[in-house]
C-alpha positions in Angstrom: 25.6 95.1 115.4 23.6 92.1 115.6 22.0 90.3 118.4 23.1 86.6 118.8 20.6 85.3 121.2 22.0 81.8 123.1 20.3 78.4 122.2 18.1 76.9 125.2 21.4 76.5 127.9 21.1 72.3 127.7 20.5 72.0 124.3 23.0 74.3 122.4 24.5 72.6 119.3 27.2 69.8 120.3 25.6 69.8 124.0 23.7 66.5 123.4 21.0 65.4 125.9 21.5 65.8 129.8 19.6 63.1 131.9 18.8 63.0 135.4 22.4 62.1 136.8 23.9 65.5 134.8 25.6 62.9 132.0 26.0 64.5 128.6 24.8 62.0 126.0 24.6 63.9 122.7 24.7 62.7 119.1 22.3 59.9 118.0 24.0 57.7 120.1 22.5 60.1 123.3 20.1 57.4 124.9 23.8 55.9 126.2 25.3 57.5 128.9 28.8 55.9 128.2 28.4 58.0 124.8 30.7 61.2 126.6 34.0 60.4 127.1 35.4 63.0 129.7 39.2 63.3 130.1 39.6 64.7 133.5 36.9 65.1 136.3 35.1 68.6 136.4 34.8 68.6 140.3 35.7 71.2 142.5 37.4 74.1 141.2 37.5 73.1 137.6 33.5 73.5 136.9 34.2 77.3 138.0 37.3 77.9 135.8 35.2 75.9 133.2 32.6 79.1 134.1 34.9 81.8 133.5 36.3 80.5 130.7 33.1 79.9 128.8 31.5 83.5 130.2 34.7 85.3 129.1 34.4 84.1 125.3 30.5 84.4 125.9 30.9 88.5 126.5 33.7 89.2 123.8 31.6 87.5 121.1 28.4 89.0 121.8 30.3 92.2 122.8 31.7 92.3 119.7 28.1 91.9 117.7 27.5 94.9 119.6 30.0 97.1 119.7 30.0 97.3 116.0 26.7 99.2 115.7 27.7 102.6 116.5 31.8 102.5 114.7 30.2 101.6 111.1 30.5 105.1 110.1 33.7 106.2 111.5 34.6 102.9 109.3 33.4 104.2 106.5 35.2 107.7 106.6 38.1 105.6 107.5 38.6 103.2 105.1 36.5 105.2 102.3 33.7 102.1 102.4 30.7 101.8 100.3 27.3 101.4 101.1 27.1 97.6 100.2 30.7 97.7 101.5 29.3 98.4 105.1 26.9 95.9 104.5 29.3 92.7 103.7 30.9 93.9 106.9 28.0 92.9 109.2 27.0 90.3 106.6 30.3 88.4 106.3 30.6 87.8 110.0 26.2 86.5 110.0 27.0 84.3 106.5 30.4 82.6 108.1 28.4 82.0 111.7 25.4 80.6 110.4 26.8 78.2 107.6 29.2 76.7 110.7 27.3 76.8 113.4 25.8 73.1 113.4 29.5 71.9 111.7 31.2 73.0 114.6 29.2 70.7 116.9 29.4 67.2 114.9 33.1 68.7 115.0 33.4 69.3 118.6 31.4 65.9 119.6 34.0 63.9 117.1 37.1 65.8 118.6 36.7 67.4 122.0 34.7 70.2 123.4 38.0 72.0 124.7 40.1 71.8 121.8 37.4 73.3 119.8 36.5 76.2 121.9 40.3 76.4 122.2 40.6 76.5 118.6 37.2 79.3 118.0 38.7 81.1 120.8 42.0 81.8 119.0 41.2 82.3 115.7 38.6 85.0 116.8 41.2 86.9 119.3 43.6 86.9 115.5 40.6 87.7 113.7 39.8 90.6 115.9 43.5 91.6 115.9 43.1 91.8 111.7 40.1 93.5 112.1 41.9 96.4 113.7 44.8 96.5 111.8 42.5 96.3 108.9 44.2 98.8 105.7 40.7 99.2 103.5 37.6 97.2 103.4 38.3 94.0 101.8 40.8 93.3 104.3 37.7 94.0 107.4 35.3 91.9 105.8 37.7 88.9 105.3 38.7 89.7 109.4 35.2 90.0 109.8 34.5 86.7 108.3 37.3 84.9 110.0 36.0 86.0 113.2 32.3 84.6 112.3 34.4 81.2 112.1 35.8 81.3 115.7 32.3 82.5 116.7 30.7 79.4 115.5 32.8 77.1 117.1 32.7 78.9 120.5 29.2 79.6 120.1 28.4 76.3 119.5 30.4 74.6 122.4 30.5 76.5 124.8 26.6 75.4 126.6 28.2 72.1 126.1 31.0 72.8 128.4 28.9 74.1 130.9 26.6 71.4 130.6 29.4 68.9 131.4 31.0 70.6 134.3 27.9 71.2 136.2 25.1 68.8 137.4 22.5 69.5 140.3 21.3 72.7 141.6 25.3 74.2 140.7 23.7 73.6 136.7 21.1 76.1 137.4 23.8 78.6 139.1 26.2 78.5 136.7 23.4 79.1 133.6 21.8 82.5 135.2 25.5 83.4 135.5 25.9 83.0 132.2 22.8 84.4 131.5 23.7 87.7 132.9 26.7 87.9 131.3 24.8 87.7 128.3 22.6 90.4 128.7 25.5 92.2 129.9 27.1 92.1 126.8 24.6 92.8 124.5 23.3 96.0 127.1 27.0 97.4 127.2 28.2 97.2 123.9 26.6 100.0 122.1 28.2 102.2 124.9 31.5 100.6 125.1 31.5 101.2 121.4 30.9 104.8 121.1 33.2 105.3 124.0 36.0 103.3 122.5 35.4 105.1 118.7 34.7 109.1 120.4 37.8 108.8 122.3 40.3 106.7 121.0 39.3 104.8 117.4 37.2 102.5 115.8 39.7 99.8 115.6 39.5 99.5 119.5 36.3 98.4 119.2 38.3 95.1 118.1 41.4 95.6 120.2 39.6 95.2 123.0 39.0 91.5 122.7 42.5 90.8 122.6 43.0 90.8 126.6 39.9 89.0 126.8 40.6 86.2 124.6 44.3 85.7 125.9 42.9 85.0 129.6 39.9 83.1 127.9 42.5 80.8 126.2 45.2 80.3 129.5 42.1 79.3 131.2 41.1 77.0 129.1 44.0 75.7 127.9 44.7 75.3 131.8 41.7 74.7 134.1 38.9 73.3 131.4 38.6 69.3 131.0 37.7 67.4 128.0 34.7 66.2 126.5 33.5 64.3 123.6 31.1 61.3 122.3 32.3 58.3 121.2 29.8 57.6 118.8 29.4 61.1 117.4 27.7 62.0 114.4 30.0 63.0 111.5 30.1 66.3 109.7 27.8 66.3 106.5 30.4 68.0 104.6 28.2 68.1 101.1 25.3 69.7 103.0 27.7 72.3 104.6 29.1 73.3 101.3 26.0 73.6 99.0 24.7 75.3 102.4 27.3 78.1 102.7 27.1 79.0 98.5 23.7 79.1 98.3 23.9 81.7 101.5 26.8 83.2 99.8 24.8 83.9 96.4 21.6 84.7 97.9 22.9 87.7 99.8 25.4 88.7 97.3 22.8 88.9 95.0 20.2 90.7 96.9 23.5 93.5 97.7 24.5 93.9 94.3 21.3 95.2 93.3 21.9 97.8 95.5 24.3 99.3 92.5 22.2 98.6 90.1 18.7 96.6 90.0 16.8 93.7 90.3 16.8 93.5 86.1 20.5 93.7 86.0 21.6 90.2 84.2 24.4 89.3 87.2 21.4 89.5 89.5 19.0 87.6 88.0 21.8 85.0 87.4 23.3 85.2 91.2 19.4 84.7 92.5 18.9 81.9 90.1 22.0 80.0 91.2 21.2 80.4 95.0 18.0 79.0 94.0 19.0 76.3 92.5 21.8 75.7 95.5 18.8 76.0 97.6 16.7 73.2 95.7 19.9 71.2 95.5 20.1 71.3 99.5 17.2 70.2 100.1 17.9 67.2 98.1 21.2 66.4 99.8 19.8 66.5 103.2 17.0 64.6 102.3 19.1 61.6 100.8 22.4 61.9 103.4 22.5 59.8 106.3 23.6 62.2 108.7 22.2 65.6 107.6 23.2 69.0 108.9 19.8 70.0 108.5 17.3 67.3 109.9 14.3 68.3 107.4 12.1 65.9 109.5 11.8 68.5 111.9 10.3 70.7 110.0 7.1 68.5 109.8 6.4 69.6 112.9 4.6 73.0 113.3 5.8 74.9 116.2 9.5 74.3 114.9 8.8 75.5 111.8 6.8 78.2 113.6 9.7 79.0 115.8 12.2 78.7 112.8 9.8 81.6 111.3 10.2 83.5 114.6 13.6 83.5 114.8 13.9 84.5 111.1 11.2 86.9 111.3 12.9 88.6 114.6 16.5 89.2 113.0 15.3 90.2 109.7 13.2 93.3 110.9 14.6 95.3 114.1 17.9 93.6 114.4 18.6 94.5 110.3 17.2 97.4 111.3 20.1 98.6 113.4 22.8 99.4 110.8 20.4 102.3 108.8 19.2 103.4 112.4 22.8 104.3 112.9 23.5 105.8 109.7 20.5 108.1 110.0 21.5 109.2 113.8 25.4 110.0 113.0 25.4 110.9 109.7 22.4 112.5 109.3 21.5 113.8 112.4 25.1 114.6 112.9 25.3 112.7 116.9 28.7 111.0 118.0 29.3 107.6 118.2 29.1 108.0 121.9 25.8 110.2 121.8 24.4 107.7 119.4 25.5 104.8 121.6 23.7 106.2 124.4 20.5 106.6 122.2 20.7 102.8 121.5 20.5 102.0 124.8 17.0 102.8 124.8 16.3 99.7 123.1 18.1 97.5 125.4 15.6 99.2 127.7 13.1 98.2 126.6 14.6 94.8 126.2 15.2 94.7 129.6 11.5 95.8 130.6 9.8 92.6 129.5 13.0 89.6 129.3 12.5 89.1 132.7 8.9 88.9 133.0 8.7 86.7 129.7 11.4 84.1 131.4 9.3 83.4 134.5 5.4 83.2 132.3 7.1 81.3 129.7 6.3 78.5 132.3 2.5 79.5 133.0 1.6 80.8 129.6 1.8 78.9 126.5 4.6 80.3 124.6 2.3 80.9 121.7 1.3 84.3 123.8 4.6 85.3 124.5 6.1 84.6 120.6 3.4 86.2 118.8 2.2 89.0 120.6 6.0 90.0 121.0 6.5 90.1 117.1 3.3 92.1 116.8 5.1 94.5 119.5 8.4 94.8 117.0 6.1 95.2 114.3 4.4 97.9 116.5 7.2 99.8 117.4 8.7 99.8 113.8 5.7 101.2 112.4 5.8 104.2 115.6 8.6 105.3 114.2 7.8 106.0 110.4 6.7 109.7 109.5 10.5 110.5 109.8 11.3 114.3 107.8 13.6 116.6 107.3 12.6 118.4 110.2 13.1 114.9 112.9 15.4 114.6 115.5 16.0 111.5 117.6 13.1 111.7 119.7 10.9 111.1 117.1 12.3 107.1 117.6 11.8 106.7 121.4 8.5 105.4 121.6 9.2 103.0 118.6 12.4 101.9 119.9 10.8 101.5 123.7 7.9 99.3 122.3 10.1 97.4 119.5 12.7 96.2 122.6 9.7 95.4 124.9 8.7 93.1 122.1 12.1 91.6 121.7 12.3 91.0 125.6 9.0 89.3 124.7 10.2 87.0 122.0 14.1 85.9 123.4 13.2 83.9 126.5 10.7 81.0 124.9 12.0 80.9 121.5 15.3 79.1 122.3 13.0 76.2 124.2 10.6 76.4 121.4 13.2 74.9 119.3 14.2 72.2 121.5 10.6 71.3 123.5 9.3 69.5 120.3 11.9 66.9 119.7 13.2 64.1 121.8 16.3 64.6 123.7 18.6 63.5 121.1 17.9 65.4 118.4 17.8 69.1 120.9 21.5 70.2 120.1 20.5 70.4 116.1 17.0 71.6 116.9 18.4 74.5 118.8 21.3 74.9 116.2 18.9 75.1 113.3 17.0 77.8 115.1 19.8 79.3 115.8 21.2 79.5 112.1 17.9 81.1 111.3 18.7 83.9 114.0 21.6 84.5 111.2 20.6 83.7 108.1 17.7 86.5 109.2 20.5 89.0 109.7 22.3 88.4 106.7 19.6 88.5 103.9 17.6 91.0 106.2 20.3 93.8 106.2 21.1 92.9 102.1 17.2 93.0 101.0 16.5 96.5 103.6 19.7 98.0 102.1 18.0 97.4 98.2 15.2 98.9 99.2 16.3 101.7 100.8 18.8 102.1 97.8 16.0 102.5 95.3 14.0 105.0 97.2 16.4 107.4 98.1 17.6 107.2 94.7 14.0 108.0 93.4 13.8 111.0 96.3 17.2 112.7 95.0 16.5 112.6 91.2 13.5 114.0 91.9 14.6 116.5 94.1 17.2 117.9 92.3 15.4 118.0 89.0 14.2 121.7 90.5 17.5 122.9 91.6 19.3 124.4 88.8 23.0 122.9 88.1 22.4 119.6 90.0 20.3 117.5 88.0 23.8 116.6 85.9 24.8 115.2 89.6 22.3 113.1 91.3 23.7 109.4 90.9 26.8 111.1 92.5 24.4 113.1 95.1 21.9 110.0 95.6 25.1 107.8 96.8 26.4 109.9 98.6 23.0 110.1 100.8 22.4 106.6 100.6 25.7 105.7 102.6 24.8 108.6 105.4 28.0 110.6 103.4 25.4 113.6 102.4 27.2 116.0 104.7 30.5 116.0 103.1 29.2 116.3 99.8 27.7 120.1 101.1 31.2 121.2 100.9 31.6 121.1 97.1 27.8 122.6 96.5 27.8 126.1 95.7 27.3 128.4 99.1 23.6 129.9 97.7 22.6 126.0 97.4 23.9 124.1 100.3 20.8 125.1 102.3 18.7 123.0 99.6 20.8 120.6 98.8 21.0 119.5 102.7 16.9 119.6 103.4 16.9 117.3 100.0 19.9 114.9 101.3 17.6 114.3 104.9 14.3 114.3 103.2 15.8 111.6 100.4 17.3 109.8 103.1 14.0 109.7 105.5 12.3 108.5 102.5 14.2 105.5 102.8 13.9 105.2 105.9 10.3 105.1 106.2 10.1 102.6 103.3 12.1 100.1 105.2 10.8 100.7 108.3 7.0 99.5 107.0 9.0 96.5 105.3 10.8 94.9 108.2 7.5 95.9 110.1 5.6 94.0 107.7 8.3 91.1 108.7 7.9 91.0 111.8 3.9 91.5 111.9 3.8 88.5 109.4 6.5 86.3 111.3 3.9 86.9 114.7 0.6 85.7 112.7 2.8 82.5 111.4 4.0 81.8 115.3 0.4 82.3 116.8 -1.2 79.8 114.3 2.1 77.1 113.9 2.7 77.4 118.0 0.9 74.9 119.7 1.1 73.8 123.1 0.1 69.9 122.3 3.3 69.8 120.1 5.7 69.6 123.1 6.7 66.7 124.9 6.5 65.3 128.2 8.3 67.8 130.4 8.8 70.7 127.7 8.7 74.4 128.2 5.3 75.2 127.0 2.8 75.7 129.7 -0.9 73.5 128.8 -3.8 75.4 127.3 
């Protein structure tokens, strides 16, 4: 469903700085190369099992963000979900990775590389095996949640591994491998998942990481040598907490108005207490020794301009994803193969630009890359508004083509955005932090799109039916039905003589919506560019960064 898109390959959280010679040095302790312990040499053979292992857990993670996309309404008929329901199960799996992510490396640094990708490996191969044998909802979005765990800790360590294995020219090898598989993943997923869902179920959307993650771990467990700093920095287990609930009630908040409203008293009082967990973060990190957020950085205005980027990026087209596929199976009545296929024309569009972007990233300053990218997503977005009852699918192409050339604009110099600014030691949280905001742009992007959209098709359906004798009685029953892309089923228990007005009303209510949230996220992502082309400058990186002068 989502797009995780990898920290800069030598500074992922836990990787620590690599000098000259290859050595890892991480932690605050990284201006010592005797900080890295290494039990076992990663010559020869082992740097390429270290490779697989790392690439394998690399494509079932972001194959699984994927894959999800195009099954969410075949999970809904399924399991009889909800419309906020849906949401918490893309959310739960974005809340659980970001509030980890920079945990996991203090973790990994403290106790070995191996044993924690080991340990995220497993849990998310179990995690994936609840998610399939998942009985009703609750039971998904705990899976769901359990695999965002393992997801952190593998996505988190795995650059590092790499990073130790592999010095020289065989550094640059290994990363475009891993780079490919990346894009691999995230190209493949939306048709590996209407495949897997049109012609066997949804659930194999998640079975299919189990073979993955069983040779991941043997390899691992086998091939992979361990790594860790002997001065690493501890865990700031306050800041994670105070973290993770003020996550937790912001976007709990922001979906529960979805049932009823922004005045309803548990609302106001959820928003207020995230809020206040908010303010109380800020404090802790500020005061704590060894915060998980280094506010310091922050100071500095191309990392808060990238940290805006990154936001900006997830909370518009990437949020977008979940009602795009609502509207082109439910409404528009394609497959999850057929609408799998349709996706791919973003990744096209990804593809169109990445590539380009990767190689002037180092001739332009990233400035003109970020922020004319954004304005592209913003672009697209607002190409495909003036959606009717009357659309089909085409109607998205162009907006969809332009959105993904502006993502394939953004992906390549954000990552080293994050991490050109600081010094060496501090990369691994820089990219981390940027990274979390990748997620914590998911998660309160999908919640605050799915409020909106909420209210206006509500508004559309009440006043629709209001001419159409006999149905006024039903339109809180009507209006969620069409919210949740379940306006179909609902034709069968209309009268015959009305079904023909009840289903123009049920798309036009639902393209209402759509177009609302459509100008929000593009409003998102236009405001996140102007932010990145003002905060985004050139002088702020150091000696030997990834910004090209001017």
């Amino acid at each position: 469903m989502t797009r995780l898109d990898p920290p800069s390959p030598a500074n992922s959280p836990g990787a620590g700085r690599h000098d000259a010679g290859g050595t890892v040095a991480g932690g605050e302790h990284g201006d010592h190369p005797a900080a890295t312990a290494s039990a076992g040499s990663q010559s020869g053979d082992h740097k390429w099992w270290t490779l697989l292992a790392v690439c394998l857990g690399t494509f079932m993670l972001l194959l699984d963000v994927t894959i999800v996309n195009v099954a969410l309404p075949d999970i809904q008929r399924v399991l009889g979900s909800s419309f906020s329901d849906l949401q918490w199960v893309v959310d739960a799996y974005a809340l659980s990775l970001a509030a980890l992510l920079l945990t996991s490396g203090s973790l990994a640094d403290m106790f070995g590389r191996r044993l924690l990708y080991l340990i995220g490996l497993t849990v998310f191969t179990l995690a994936s095996l609840l998610c399939g044998f998942a009985q009703d909802t609750l039971m998904l979005q705990l899976s769901r949640a359990l695999q965002g765990v393992g997801g952190a800790v593998m996505f988190a360590v795995s650059l590092a591994l790499l990073a130790q294995a592999f010095h020289g020219k065989d550094r640059g090898i290994a990363f475009a491998v891993w780079g490919a598989v990346t894009g691999l993943a995230v190209a493949v997923g939306p048709l590996l998942g209407g495949v897997l869902t049109s012609e066997l179920s949804w659930r194999w959307i998640f079975f299919v990481n189990l073979p993955i993650g069983v040779a991941a771990v043997a390899i691992t467990a086998a091939r992979v040598s361990e790594s860790r700093e002997r001065h690493a920095r501890r865990p700031d287990w306050i800041g994670f907490a105070v973290f993770t609930l003020a996550l937790a009630a912001l976007v709990y908040g922001l979906i529960e108005s979805n049932e009823s409203s922004f005045a309803d008293a548990k609302v106001i009082a959820t928003l207020a207490l995230a809020a206040a967990l908010l303010a109380a973060f800020v404090v802790v990190e500020s005061r704590t020794s060894t915060p998980m957020f280094d506010l310091a950085l922050f100071r500095l205005p191309t990392f808060s301009g990238g940290a805006v980027a990154a936001f900006g990026l997830s909370a518009s087209i990437f949020s977008l994803l979940l009602y795009l596929v609502l509207y082109v199976q439910d409404v528009l009545g394609y497959s999850p193969l057929e609408s799998g296929l349709r996706l791919l024309v973003i990744s096209g569009g990804i593809l169109l630009t990445s590539t380009a972007a990767g190689r002037l990233s180092s001739h332009v300053p990233v400035r003109w890359l970020i922020a004319p990218g954004l304005f592209l997503v913003g672009a697209g977005l607002l190409l495909m508004r003036g959606l009717s009852a009357s659309s089909d699918w085409t109607h998205l192409i162009a907006g969809m083509i332009v959105s993904g050339a502006g993502v394939g604009l953004v992906n390549p110099p954000l990552a080293s955005t994050a991490v050109g600014v600081v010094e060496p030691r501090r990369a691994g949280m820089a990219s981390g932090i940027n990274s979390t905001f990748r997620q914590v742009g998911i998660a309160t992007g999908i919640a605050l799109l799915g409020t909106l959209f909420s209210d206006q098709v509500k508004q559309a359906v009440r006043s629709a039916v209001a001419g159409i004798p006999g149905l006024s009685a039903h339109s809180s029953q009507l209006a969620t039905a069409v919210k949740s892309g379940a306006g179909r089923q609902v034709l069968s228990q209309v009268p015959a003589q009305q079904r023909g007005a009840v289903e123009h009303l049920s798309r036009q209510a639902f393209t209402t919506g759509m177009n609302t949230i459509l100008l929000v996220a593009a409003i998102i992502a236009l405001t996140a560019g102007v932010i990145a082309l003002f905060t985004i400058r050139s002088k702020d990186f150091r000696s030997g960064g990834d910004a090209a002068p001017g």
